[in-house]
C-alpha positions as a printed Julia matrix, in Angstrom:
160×3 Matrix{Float64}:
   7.63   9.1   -10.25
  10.59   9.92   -8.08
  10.72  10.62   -4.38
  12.23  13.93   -5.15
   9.23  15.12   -7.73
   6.49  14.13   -5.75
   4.23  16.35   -4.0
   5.11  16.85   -0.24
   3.29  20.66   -0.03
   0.57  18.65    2.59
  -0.78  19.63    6.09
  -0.84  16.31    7.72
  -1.71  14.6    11.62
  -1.2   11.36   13.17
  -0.86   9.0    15.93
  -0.25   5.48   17.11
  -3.74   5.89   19.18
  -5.93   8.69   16.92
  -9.2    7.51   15.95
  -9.18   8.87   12.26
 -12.78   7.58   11.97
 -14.23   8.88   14.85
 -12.73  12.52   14.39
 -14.03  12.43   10.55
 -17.31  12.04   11.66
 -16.68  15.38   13.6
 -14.87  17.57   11.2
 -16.09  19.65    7.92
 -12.21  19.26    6.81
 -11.87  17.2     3.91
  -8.84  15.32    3.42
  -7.05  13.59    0.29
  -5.41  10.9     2.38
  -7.11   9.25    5.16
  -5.18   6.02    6.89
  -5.23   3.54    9.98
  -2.81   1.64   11.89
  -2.03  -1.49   10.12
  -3.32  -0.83    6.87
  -1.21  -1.47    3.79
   1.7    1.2     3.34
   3.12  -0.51    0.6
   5.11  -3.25   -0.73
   8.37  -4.03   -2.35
  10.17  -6.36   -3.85
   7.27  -8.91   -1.37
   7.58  -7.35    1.42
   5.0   -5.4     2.76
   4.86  -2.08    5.19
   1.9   -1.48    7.48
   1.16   1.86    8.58
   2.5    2.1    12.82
   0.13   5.16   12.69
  -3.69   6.24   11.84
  -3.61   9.63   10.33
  -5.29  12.29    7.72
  -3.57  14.4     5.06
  -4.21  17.4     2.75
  -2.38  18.7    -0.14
  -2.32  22.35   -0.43
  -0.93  22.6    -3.42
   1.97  21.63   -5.52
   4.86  21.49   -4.14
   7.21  20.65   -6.95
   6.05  23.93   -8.78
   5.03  26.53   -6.42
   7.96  28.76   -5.07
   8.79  28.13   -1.64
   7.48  31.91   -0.32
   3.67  30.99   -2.45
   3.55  28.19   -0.37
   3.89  29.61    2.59
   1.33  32.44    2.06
  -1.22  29.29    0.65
  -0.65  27.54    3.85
  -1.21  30.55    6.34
  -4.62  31.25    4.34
  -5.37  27.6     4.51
  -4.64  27.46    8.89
  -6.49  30.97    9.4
  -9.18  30.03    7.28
  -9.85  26.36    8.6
  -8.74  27.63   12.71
 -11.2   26.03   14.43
 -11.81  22.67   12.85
  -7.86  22.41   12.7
  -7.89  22.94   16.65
 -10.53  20.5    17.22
  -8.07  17.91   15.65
  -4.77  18.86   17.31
  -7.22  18.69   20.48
  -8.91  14.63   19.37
  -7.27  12.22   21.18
  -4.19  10.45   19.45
  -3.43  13.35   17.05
  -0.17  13.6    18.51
   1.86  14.22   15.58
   0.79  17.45   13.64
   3.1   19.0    10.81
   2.7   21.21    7.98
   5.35  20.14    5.46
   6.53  23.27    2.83
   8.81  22.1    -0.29
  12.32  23.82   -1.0
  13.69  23.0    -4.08
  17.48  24.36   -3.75
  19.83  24.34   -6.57
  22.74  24.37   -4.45
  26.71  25.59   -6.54
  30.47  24.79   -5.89
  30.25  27.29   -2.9
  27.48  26.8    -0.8
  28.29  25.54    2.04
  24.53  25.91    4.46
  21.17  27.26    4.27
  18.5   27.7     6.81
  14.64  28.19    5.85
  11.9   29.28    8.5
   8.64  30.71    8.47
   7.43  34.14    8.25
   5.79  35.66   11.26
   2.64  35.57    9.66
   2.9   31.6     9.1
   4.36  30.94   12.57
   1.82  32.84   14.2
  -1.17  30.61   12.47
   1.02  27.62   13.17
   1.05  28.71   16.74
  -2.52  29.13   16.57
  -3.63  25.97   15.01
  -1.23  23.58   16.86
   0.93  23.07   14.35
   4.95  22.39   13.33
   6.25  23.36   10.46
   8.39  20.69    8.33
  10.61  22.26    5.48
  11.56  19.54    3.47
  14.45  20.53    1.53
  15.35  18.88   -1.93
  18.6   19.9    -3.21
  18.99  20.0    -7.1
  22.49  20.31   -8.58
  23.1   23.46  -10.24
  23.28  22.89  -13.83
  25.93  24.98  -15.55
  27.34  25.39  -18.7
  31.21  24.36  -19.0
  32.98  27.44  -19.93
  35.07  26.57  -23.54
  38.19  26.15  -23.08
  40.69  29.01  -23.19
  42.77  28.88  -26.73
  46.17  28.78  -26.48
  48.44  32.0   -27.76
  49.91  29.47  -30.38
  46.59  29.29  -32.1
  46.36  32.63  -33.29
  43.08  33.02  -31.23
  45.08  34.1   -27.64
  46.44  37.32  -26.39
């Protein structure tokens, strides 16, 4: 699997001094990644990564598939619904680094030349609420277009 077609729709916190253990013992959150400074990241070609960080992550969907605007009515009922367990951990020491990343698949064409992507009040305000930063993680996708045929000539019968 690519970089580009993995799944980065995730709510995710972490720090160089956070205590993932001792904060799971205190939450009802569940979380589909859990991992601790030093652990394996991964490795390469023999060399290996170790995680700088200790930190917890949950998907909230799929990222690759879901439209950018489903997302971001998923994650708002995901932060009001969970408010108070996700303000205990932007509160545990060491969470220092809290994001909820949103995935924009952009076919971008010939004449594009920016873009900008943020929020809806409703998001920001239970990002505000919770502690949290949104991350809009942009993957841009060449538009795929069909060549036009090529325009016969008036000495092939076929032109004006």
């Amino acid at each position: 699997m690519t970089w580009s077609a993995e799944n980065h729709f995730v709510l995710f916190a972490h720090g160089r001094d956070f205590d993932v253990d001792a904060f799971l013992a205190t939450t009802p959150l569940r979380f589909d990644k859990v991992w601790r400074r030093g652990e394996l990241a991964s490795a390469c070609g023999g060399v290996e990564h170790r995680y700088e960080t200790a930190g917890v992550e949950v998907k909230l969907g799929d990222g690759a598939t879901l439209p950018l605007r489903e997302q971001e009515h998923v994650a708002c009922e995901f932060l009001r619904r969970n408010r108070d367990p996700l303000r205990a951990l932007t509160s545990f020491a060491g969470a220092d680094h809290r994001f909820l990343r949103l995935q924009h698949r952009f076919e971008i064409g010939s004449g594009v030349v920016g873009m900008s992507v943020g929020p809806p009040s409703c998001l920001m305000r239970a990002l505000l609420d919770t502690g949290f930063v949104p991350l809009y993680l942009t993957l841009i996708v060449p538009l795929t277009r069909r060549r036009p045929s090529p325009r016969p000539s008036p000495a092939d019968g076929r032109g004006s």
